[in-house]
C-alpha positions as CSV (number, residue, x, y, z in Angstrom):
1,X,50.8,40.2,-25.9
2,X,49.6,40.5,-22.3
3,X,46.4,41.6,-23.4
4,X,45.9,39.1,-26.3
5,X,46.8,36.1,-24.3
6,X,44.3,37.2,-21.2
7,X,41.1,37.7,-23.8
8,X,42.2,33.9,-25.3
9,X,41.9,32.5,-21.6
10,X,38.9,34.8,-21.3
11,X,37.5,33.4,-24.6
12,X,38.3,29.8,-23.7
13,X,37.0,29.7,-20.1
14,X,33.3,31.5,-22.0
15,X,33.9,28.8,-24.2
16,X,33.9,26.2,-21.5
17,X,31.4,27.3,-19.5
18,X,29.0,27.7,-22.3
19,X,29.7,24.2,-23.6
20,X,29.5,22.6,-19.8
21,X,28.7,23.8,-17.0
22,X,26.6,26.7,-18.4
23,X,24.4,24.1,-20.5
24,X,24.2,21.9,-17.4
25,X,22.9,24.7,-15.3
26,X,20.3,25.6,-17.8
27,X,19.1,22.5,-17.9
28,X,19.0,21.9,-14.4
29,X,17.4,25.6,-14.0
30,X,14.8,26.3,-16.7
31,X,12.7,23.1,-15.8
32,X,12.7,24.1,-11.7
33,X,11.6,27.5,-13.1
34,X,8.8,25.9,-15.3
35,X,7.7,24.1,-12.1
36,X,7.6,27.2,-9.9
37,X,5.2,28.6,-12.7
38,X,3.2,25.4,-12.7
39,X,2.6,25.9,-8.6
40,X,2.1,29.4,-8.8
41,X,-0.4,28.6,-11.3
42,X,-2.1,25.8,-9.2
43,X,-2.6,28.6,-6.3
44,X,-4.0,31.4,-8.2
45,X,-6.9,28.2,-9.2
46,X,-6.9,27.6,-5.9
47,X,-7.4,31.0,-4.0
48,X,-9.7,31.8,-7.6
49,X,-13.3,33.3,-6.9
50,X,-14.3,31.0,-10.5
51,X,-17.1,28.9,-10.4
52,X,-15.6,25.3,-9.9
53,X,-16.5,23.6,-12.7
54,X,-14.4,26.3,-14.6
55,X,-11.4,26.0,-12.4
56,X,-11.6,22.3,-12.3
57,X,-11.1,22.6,-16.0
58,X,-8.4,24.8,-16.2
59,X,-6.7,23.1,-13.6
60,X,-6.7,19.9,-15.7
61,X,-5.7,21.6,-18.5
62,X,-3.5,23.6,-16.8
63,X,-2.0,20.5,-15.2
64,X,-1.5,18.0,-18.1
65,X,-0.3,20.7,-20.5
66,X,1.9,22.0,-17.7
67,X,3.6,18.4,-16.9
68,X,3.7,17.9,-20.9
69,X,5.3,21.4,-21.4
70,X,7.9,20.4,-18.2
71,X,9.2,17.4,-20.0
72,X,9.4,18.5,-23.1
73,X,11.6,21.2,-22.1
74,X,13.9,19.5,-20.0
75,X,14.5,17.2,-22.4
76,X,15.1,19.8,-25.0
77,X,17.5,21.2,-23.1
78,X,19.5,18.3,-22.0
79,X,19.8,17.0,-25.6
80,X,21.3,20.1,-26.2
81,X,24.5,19.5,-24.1
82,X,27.1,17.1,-24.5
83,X,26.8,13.7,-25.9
84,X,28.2,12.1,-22.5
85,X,25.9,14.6,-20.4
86,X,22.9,13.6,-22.6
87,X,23.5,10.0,-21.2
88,X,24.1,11.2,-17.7
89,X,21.1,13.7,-17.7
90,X,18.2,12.4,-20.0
91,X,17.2,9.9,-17.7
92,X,16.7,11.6,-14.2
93,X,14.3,13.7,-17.2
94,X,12.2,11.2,-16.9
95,X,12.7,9.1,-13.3
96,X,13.3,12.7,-11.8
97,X,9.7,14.0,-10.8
98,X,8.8,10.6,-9.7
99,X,12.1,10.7,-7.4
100,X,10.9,13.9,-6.1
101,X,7.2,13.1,-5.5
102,X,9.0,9.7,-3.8
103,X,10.8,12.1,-1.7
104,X,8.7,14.5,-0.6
105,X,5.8,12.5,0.1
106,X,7.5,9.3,1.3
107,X,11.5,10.0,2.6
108,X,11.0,13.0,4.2
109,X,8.1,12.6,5.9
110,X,9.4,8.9,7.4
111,X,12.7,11.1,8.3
112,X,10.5,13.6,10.3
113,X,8.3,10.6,11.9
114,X,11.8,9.2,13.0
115,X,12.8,12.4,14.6
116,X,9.3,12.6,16.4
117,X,9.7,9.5,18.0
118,X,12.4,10.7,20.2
119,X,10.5,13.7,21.4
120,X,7.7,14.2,24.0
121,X,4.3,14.7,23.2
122,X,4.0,18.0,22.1
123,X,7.5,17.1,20.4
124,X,9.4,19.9,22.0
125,X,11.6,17.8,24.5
126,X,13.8,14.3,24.0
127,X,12.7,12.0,25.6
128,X,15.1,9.1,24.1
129,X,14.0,5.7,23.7
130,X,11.1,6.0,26.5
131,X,8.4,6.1,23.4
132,X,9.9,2.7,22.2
133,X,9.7,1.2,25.7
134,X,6.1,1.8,26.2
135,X,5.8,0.3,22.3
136,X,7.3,-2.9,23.6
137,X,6.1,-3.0,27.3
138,X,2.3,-1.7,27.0
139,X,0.2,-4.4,27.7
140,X,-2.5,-2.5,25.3
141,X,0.4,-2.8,22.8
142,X,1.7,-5.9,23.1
143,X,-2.5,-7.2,22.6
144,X,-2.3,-5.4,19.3
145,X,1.1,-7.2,18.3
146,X,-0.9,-10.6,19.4
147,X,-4.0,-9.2,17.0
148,X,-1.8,-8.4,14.1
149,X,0.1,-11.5,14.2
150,X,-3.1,-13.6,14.4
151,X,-4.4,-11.3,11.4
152,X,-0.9,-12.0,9.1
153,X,-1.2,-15.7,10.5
154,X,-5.3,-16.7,9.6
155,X,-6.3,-14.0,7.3
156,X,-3.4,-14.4,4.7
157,X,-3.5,-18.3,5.4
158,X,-6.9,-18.2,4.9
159,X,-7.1,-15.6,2.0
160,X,-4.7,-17.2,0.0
161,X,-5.6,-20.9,0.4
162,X,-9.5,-19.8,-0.8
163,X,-7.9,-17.5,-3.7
164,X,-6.0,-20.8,-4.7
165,X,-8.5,-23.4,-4.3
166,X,-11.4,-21.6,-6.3
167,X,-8.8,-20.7,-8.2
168,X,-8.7,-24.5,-9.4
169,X,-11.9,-25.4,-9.1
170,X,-13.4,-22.9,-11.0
171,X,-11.0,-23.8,-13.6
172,X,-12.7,-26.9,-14.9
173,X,-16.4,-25.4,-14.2
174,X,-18.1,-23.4,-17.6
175,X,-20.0,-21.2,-14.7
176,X,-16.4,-20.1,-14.3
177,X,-17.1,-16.7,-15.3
178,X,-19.6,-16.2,-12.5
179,X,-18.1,-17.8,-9.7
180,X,-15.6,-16.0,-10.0
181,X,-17.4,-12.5,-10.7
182,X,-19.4,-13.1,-7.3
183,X,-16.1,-13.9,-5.9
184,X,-14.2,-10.7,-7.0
185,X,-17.3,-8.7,-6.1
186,X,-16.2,-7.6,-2.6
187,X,-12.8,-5.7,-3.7
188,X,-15.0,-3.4,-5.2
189,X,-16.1,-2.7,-1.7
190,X,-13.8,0.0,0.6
191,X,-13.0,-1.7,4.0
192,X,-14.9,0.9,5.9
193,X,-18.0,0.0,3.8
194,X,-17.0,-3.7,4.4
195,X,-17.2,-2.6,8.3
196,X,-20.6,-1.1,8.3
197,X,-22.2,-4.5,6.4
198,X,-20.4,-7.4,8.5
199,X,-21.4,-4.8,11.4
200,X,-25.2,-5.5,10.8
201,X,-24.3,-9.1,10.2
202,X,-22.7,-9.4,14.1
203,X,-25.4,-6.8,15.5
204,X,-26.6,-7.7,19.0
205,X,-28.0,-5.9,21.5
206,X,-29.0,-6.8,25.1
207,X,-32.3,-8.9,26.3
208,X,-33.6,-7.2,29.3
209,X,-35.2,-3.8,27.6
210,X,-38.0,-5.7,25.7
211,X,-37.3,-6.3,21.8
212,X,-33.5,-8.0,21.3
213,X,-32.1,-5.8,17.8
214,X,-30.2,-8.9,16.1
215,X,-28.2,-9.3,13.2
216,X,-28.0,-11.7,10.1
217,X,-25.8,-14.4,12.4
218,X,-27.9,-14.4,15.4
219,X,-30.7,-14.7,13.1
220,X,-29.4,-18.0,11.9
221,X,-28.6,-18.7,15.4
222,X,-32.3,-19.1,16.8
223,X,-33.8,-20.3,13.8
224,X,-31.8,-23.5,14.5
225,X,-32.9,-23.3,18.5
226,X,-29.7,-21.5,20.0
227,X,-29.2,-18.4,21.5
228,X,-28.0,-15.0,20.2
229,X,-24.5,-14.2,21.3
230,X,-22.6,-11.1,21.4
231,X,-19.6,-11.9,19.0
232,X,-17.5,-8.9,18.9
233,X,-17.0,-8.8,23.0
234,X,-15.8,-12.0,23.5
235,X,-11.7,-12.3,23.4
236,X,-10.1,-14.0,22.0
237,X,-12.3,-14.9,19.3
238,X,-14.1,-11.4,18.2
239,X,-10.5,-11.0,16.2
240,X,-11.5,-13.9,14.1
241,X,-14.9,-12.6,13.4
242,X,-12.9,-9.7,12.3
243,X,-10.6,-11.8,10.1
244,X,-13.4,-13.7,8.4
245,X,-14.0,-10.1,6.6
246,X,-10.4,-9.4,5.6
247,X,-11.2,-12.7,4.1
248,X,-14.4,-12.0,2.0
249,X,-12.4,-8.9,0.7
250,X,-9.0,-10.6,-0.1
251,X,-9.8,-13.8,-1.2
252,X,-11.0,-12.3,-5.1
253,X,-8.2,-10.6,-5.2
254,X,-6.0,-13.8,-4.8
255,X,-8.0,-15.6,-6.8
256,X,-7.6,-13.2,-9.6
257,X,-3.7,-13.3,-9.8
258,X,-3.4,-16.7,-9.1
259,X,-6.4,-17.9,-11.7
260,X,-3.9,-16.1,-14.5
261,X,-1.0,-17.7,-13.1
262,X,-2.8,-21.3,-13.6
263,X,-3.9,-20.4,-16.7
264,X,-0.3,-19.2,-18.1
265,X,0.9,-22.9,-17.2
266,X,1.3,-25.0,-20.5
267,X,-1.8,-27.4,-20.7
268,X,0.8,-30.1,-22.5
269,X,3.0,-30.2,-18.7
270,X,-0.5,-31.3,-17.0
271,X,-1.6,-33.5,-19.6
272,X,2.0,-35.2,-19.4
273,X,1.6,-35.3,-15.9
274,X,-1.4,-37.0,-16.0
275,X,-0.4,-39.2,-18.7
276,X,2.9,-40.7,-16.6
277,X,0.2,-41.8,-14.0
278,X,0.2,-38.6,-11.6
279,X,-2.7,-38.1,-9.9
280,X,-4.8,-35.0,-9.3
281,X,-3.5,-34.2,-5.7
282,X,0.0,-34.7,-7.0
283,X,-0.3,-32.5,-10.7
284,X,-1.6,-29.6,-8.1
285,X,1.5,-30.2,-5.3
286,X,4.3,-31.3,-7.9
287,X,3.0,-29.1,-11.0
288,X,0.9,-26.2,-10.3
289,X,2.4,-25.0,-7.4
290,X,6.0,-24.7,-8.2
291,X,5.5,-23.1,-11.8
292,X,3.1,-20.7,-10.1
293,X,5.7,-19.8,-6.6
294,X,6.2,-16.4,-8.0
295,X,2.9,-15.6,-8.1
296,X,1.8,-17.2,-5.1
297,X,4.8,-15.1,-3.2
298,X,3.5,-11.6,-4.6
299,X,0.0,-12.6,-3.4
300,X,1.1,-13.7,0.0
301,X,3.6,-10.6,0.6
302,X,0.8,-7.9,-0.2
303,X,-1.9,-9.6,1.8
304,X,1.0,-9.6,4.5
305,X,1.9,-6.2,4.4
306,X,-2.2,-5.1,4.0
307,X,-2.5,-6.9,7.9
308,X,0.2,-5.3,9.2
309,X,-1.1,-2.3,8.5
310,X,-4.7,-2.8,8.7
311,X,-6.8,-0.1,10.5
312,X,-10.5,0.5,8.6
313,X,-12.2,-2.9,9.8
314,X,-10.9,-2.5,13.4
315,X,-11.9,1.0,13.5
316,X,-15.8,0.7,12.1
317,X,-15.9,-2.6,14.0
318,X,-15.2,-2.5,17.6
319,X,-12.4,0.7,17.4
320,X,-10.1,-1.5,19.1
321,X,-11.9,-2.6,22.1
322,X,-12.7,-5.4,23.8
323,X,-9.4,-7.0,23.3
324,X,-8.9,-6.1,19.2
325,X,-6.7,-3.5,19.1
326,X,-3.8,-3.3,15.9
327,X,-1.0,-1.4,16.0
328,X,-2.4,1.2,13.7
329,X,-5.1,1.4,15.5
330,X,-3.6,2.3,18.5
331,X,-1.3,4.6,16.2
332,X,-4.3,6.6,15.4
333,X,-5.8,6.5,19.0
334,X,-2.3,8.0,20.4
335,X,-2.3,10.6,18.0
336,X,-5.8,11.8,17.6
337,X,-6.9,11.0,20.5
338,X,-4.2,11.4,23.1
339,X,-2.6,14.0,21.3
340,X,0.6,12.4,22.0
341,X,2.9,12.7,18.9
342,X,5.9,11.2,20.4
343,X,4.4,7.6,21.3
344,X,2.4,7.8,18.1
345,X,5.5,8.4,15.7
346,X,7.3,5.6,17.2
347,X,4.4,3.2,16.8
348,X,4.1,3.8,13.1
349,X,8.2,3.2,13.2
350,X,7.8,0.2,14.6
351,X,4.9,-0.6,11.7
352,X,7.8,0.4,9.2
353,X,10.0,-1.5,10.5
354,X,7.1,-4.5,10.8
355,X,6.6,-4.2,7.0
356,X,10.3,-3.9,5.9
357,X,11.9,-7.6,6.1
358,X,8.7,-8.8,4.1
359,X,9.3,-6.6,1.1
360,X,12.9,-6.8,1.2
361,X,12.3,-11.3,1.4
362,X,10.2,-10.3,-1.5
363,X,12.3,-8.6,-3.6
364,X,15.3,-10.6,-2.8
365,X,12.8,-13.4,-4.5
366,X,11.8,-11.6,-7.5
367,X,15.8,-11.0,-8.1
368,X,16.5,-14.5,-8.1
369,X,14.0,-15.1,-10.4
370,X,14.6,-12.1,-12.8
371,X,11.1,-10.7,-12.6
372,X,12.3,-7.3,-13.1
């Protein structure tokens, strides 16, 4: 009887397992197991003595199959448990290796910056909050606080308010396919390459060594009887030199988003508008910009966030000096120049935390207005 009742409690705890836990584990092991092989894979290409073109092959075989294969397992395998465990499992299937990418490229990293930012330079000592003081007390930073807030002020202002009004315009013009294509044209531009070209367009070099090396402005400049001057030295005012370029590049994109948002309006609102007496200043206030907010919002928020963060222009441009320095900027110049990892982790904190109440005002927003 003894023996007979402990192989039924045997039987029925195999039983268990096997139906729960067991199936769980497979399905939570056999797809980290099809990953390792993936790496492993991805480093014998790498470390490979192949000629390239034949590894870059493979590897995009390799890769796409691989990712294909990974799915298709694990989702084999949870479909094989439980109905209740299918609902609870089957979709980290799918959000899973995008929550892991997310993490490992995005968490942890911001985790480690955070822990850096309490250490020395060489990040072996703590040092407390003195790498936070010297964010908010150095007069170098504090300038670049001033730059980026004149940048989030006048370039989105300025960005946005173009995007919008050519936007319009172009609406009610048949060349409105080619306005706007020469418009657009400078997104397809990087901002370093953006750099190099307004560069040339600012270029001036002294008078006293015989021929005076002038660019495209200064050019304009005597041909109308002035002088050339030397517009990235003087302060304030090289920073809105600067600007004007984050506004040749922006400006297509906002005109883009917010051309499609114009166009989605129902032409039957306007022409009721216009109908009841409204005039044009009034069907653009009272109309166009309330049934387009949402839009205009997104377009605002990611030009805000892209001068917060803005480095490239600042960097080709003047690399910061002569008063027109950004945060990242100086982030870059503390850690790759300095070598000081400490005052450079808590700088791109600081940026983080710059950046945060703007996407959280912006999603806040789109929840209000069901976008997603």
């Amino acid at each position: 009887m003894a023996i007979m009742k402990g192989e039924k409690n045997k039987t029925t705890i195999l039983d268990w397992f096997a139906s729960g836990i067991g199936q769980i584990l497979i399905s939570l092991f056999v797809p980290v197991l099809t990953f390792l092989i993936l790496w492993q894979g991805f480093i014998f290409l790498r470390d490979a003595n192949a000629p390239k073109l034949v590894i870059v092959l493979v590897a995009v075989v390799w890769g796409v199959g691989g990712v294909a294969l990974l799915y298709y397992v694990s989702n084999w395998l949870v479909e094989k448990t439980t109905r209740i465990w299918v609902h609870r499992l089957q979709p980290f299937v799918f959000v899973g290796p995008a929550i892991a990418l997310l993490a490992w490229f995005l968490a942890i990293p911001t985790i480690r910056t955070l822990y850096l930012s309490f250490m020395d330079a060489n990040s072996r000592n703590f040092v407390g909050l003195d790498n936070y003081i010297f964010a908010f007390t150095d007069r170098i930073m504090l300038e670049a606080f001033r730059n980026n807030l004149l940048w989030m002020i006048f370039g989105t202002g300025f960005s946005v308010g173009l995007g919008l009004l050519i936007a319009v315009l172009a609406d009610r013009s048949r060349f409105e396919k080619i306005y706007k294509a020469i418009i657009f044209m400078p997104m397809a531009i990087s901002f370093v390459g953006a750099g190099v070209i307004w560069k040339f367009m600012y270029t001036y070099k002294g008078e006293g060594i015989g021929v005076v090396e002038i660019g495209l402005l200064n050019a304009i400049v005597i041909a109308l009887g002035g002088k050339p001057q030397p517009w990235l030295t003087a302060a304030p005012w090289n920073n809105f030199f600067l600007i004007v370029i984050m506004v040749w590049l922006q400006t297509g994109y906002a005109m883009v988003i917010l051309s499609s948002a114009i166009k989605a309006i129902p032409a039957e609102l306007l022409e009721a508008a216009r109908v009841d007496g409204a005039n044009e200043f009034q069907v653009f206030f009272k109309i166009m910009i309330p049934a387009i907010q949402g839009t205009l919002l997104s377009v605002i928020t990611t030009i805000v966030i892209f001068s917060l963060k803005l480095f490239d222009i600042v960097r080709v441009m003047t690399g910061g000096n002569n008063g027109t320095n950004v945060i990242a900027n100086e982030f870059y110049i503390q850690r790759f120049t300095y070598g000081n990892a400490g005052r450079a982790s808590a700088i791109a904190v600081v940026l983080l935390i710059a950046v945060i109440p703007v996407i959280i005002y912006n999603l806040r927003q789109f929840r209000e207005r069901r976008a997603f």
